[in-house]
N, C-alpha and C positions, 0 to 999 in steps of 0.2 A: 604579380600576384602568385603568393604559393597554394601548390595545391595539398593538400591536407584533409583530415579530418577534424568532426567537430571536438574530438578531445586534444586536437594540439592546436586552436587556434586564437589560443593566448585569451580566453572568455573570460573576465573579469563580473565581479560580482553588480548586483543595483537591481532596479524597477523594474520588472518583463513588463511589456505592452506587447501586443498580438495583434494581429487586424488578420481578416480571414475575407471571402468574398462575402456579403450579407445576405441575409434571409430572404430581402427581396430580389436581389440578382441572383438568387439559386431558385426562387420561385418562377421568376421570369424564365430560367433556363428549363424549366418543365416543361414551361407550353410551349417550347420555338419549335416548330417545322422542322424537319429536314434540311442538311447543308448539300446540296448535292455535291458538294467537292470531298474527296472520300480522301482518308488518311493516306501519307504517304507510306510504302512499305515498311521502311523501318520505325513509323510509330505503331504500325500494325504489328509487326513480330516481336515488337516490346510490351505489349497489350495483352497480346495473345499468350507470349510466356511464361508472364507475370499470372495469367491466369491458370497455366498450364502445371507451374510449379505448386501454384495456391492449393489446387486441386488433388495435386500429393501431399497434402499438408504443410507443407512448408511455408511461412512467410518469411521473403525475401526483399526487405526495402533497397530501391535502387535509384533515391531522389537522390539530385544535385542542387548544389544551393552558394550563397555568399555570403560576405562578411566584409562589411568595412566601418569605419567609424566617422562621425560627424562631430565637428566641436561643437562646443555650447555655451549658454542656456539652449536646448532646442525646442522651436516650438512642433509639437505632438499636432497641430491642427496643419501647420503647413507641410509638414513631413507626410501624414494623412494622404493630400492633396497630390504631393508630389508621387507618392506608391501608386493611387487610383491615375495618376494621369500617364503614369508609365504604364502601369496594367491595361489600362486603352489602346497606350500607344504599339501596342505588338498584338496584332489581332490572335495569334495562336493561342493566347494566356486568358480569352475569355470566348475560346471553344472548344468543346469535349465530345466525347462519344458515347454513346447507347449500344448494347446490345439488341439487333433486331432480328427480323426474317424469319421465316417458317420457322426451324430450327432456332433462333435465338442465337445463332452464333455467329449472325454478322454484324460488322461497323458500322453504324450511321453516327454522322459528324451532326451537330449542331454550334451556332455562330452566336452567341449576344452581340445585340448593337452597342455603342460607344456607351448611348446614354444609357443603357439599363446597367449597368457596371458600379457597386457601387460597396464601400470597405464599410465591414462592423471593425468597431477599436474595443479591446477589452486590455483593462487591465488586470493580469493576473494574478498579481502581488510582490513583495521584493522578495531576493535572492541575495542575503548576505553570505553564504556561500558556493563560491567557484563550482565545486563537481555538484552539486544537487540542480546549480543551472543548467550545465551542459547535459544530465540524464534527464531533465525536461526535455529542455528543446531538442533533443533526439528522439523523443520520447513522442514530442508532440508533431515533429517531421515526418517521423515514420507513418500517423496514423491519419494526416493531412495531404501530405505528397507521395501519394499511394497512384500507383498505375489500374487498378481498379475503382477508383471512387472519382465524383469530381463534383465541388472544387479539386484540385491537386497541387495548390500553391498556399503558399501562408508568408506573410511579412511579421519580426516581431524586430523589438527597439528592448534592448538595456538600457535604461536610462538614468545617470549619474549629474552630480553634479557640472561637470568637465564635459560633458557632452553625451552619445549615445553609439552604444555600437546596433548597429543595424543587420540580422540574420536571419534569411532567405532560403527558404527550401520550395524545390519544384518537380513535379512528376517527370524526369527524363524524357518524356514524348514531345517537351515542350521547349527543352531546352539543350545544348551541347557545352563543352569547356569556351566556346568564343564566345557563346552566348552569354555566357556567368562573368568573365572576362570585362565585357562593357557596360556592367550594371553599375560600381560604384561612380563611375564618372558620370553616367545620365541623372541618375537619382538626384545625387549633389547638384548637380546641373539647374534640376527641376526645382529642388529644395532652395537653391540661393535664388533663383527665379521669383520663387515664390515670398522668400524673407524679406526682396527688396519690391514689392508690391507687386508684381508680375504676375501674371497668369500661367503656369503649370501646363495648363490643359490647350493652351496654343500651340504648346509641341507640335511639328507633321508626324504626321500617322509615317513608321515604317512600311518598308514591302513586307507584302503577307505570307510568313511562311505557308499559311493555306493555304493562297495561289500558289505557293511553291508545289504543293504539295500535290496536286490537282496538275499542275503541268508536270511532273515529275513521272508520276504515277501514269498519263497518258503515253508518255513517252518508252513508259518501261513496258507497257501492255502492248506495244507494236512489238515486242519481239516473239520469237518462236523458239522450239529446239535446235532451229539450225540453225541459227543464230552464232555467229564466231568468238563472239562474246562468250554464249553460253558454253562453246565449244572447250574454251582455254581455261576455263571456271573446271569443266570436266575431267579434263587432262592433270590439273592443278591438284582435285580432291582425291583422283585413283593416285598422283603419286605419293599423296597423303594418306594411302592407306585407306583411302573411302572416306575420310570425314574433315575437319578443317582442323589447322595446326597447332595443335599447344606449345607451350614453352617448353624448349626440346632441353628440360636440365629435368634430374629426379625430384618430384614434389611430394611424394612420401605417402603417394594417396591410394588408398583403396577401390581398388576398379567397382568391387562390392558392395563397397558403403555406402554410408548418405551422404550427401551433399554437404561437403567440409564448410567449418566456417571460415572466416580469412582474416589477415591480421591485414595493419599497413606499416609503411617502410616509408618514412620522410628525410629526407637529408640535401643538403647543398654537394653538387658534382663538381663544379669548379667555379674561382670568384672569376669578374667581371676581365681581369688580365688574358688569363686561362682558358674563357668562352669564348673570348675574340680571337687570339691566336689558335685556336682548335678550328674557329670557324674562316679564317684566313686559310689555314693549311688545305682545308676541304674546298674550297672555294671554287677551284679547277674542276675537282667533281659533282658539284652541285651544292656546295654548303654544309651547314653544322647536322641536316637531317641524313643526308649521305651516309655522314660521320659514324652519326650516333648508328646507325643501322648495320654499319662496316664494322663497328667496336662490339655490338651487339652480336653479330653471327660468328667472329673471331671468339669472341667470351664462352657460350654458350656450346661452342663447338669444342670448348676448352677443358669445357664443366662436366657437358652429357657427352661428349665424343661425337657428337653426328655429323657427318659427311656433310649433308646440305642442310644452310637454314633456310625452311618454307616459315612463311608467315604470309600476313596481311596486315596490310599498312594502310593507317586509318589514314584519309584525305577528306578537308572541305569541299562540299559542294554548290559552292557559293561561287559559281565560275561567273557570274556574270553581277557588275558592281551595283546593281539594284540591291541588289542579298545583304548587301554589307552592313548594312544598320540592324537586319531585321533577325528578331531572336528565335530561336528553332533550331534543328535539330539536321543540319546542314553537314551530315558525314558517312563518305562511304569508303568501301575499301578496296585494296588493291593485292592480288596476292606477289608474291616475290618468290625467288629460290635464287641460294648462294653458295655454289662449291665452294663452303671455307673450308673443305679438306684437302681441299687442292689449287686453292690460292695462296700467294707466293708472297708472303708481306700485307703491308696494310694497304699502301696504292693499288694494290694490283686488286684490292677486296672493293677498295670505293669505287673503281671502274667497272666491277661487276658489278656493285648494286646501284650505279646512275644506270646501266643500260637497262636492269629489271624494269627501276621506276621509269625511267622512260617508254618503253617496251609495256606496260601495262596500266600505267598514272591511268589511260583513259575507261579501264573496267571500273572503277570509283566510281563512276558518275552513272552505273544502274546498279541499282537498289540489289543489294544479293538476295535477298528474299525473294524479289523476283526469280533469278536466277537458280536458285535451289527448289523452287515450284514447277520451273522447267525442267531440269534436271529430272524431276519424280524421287529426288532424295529424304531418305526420314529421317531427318533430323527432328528429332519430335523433342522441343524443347526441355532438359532437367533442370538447366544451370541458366542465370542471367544471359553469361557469353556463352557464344557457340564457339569463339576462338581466344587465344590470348592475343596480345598488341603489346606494341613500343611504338608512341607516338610520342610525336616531338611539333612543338610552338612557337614561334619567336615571337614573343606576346608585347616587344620592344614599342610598335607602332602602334598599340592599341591605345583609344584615346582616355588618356588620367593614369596610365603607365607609368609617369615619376611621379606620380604622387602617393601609389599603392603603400610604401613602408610607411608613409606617415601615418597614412590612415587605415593602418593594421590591417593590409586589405589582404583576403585569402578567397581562394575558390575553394569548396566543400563537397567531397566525394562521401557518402554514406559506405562502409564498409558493413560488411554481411556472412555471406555464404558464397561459396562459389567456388571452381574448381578448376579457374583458368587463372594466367597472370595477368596483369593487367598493370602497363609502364607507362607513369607518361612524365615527359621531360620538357620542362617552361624554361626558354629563353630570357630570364628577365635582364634591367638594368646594371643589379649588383652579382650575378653568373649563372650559370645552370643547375636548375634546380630538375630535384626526380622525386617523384610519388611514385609508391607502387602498391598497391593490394593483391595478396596471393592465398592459395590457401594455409589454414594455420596449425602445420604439421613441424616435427621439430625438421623433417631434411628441406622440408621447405625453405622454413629460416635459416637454417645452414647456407643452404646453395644460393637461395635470393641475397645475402648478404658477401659470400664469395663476389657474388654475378654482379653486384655496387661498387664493392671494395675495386675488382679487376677493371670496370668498366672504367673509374674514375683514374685508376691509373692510367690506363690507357691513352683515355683523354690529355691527361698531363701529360703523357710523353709526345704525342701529338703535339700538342702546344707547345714543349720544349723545341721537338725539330723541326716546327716553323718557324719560333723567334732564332734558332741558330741560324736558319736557312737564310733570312736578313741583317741576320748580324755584322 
């Protein structure tokens, strides 16, 4: 599955259909009680920002979403069926939060039950053409899968002769890239379920990110300031100058200004030959994520000159195979530092960055919002990210993986505003693929396209002196 945006993901014209949560499952969600399982921190500091930015005027959409297609004839009543039994099936997707307390300025979670869940279909009208469909359905994402409102999801169908492509957008509090990752294959799933008389709605209930979120959150509130965790979180931010790490190349940005907007950068890194061999060579030091990270602080250190690459490495935290079905927002991070100015080649750089990630993989797994609450740091949110990232996927095992090119399958990143980078590299079947949203200054696009061009070389020559090294 590539990840992209909705203007490159190949949208073909035909019939929008829409389906939103209904009148009576948004009536129901007025009067439910209280959830006492309270957000996990990073849906709170995604909640909270999105209000924080609002509030400077800005509207900043930060929904994630999907794309794939079905053949046809389709039937629209079993397709229906199949959306609502998946919206069941992931209890996060049908609970939201309230503004409450003295002040109004805390989280209170509410839950709908299974049965009160329930899709309005509308059809919108057709779209004979391409660009007037894609400024709707962005149009209509933006003001649906909003971090302030809820519902915060929306299913719609193109519908053609040949079948229908199917496009997805979701409040980010609800979802991550692995999450978006396992939707055309379940959908489909539900969908031929259902076309061959079966019931949809017998699906098992995933695990509930709620309870994730609820043991997560418990977990993280046993800690304190002296906490060693918080400790290396501390030492981490002063050597970053007091705040967390941007992409250490020139991004052309005004320290003054407003909050830039940001372009995106899609492109293929290396085919299917090329990914194996880069991820062979790395292998001894931990794989193709090593790689990428050891290519990345070599590059960058090539670009801006900096001595050491500091980041933070985004990791799943789905450490326990319960998680694995269940959709939510399963990601925390890790910080890193890489003498690449005084590392001595490329091996010598991936054995610094396996002992970082080793040496810290396990800060992931508490919530850094916690962490920057103990701290007493102001980070008072302006921008989406508080850091930039280069994550990397092997999306190889996820299940309906060989069937994504058929069925035009892409994950969907809204691109916006924002004034961090933001890299992410998919492992797939046919090679490595990179997305990246940046801000959209002209040295931006300079240096982010240097920082591609070098990176993918890089990778190739990697891949050449593992195949010599067998040869």
């Amino acid at each position: 599955m590539r990840i992209t945006d909705i203007q490159r993901c190949e949208v073909r014209p035909g019939r929008l259909v829409e389906w939103t949560l209904s009148p009576a499952t948004v009536a129901a969600a007025t009067a439910l009680p209280e959830d006492s399982r309270p957000p996990a921190y990073i849906q709170e500091s995604h909640i909270r920002t999105a209000k924080c930015v609002r509030d400077d005027g800005l509207f900043v959409p930060t929904w994630l979403g999907g794309a794939f297609d079905l053949p046809g004839p389709v039937d629209l009543d079993v397709l229906q069926e199949a959306l609502r039994a998946w919206t069941v099936r992931h209890e996060t997707l049908r609970s939201g939060f309230r503004w409450a307390g003295s002040e109004g300025d805390e989280l209170r979670r509410f839950t709908l039950d299974a049965a009160d869940v329930s899709l309005r279909r509308e059809v919108v009208g057709d779209f004979p053409d391409a660009g007037r469909l894609v400024e709707h359905l962005q149009n209509r994402f933006d003001t649906v899968a909003d971090a302030l409102r809820w519902p915060n999801l929306i299913y719609t169908a193109v519908v053609r002769d040949d079948g229908v492509s199917v496009y997805m957008a979701f409040d980010h509090s609800n979802v991550d890239a692995y999450s978006v990752h396992r939707i055309p294959a379940e959908i489909t799933e539900l969908y031929a379920a259902g076309t061959a008389g079966g019931a949809p709605e017998a699906a098992a209930p995933a695990a509930s990110y709620v309870d994730f979120c609820e043991i997560e959150r418990a977990d993280a509130d046993r800690l304190d300031g002296g906490h060693q965790i918080v400790a290396r979180w501390r030492e981490f931010i002063r050597r970053c100058d007091g705040t967390l790490p941007g992409f250490p190349v020139d991004l052309g940005l005004d320290p003054d200004g407003p909050l830039p907007r940001q372009q995106m950068l899609c492109e293929p890194l290396a085919d299917a030959d090329a990914a194996a061999a880069f991820e062979a060579y790395c292998r001894p030091y931990g794989g193709s994520m090593v790689g990428l990270l050891a290519a990345t602080g070599l590059t960058v250190h090539e670009l801006g000159g900096q001595p050491v690459y500091r980041t933070v490495v985004p990791f799943h935290t789905r450490v326990k195979s319960r998680w694995s079905e269940s959709v939510g927002w399963y990601v925390g991070g890790a910080p890193i530092e890489v003498p690449v100015g005084r590392t001595r080649g490329f091996p010598e750089t991936l054995r610094t960055v396996r002992a970082e990630l080793q040496a810290n993989r396990s800060l992931a797994r508490m919530p850094l919002a916690r962490v920057l609450a103990l701290l007493g740091a102001d980070f008072r949110p302006t921008s989406p990210d508080l850091y930039s990232i280069v994550s990397y996927l092997d999306t190889r095992g996820i299940p309906g993986a060989e069937r994504w090119a058929e069925q035009r399958a892409h994950g969907l990143i809204r691109v916006s505003y924002g004034d961090q980078v933001c890299v992410w590299v998919n492992r797939l079947h046919e090679g490595l693929w990179l997305a990246s949203r940046y801000p959209d200054t002209d040295v931006a696009a300079k240096n982010m396209r240097l920082y591609v061009e070098r990176l993918r070389d890089r990778i190739a020559w990697v891949a050449h002196a593992g195949l010599a090294a067998v040869s």
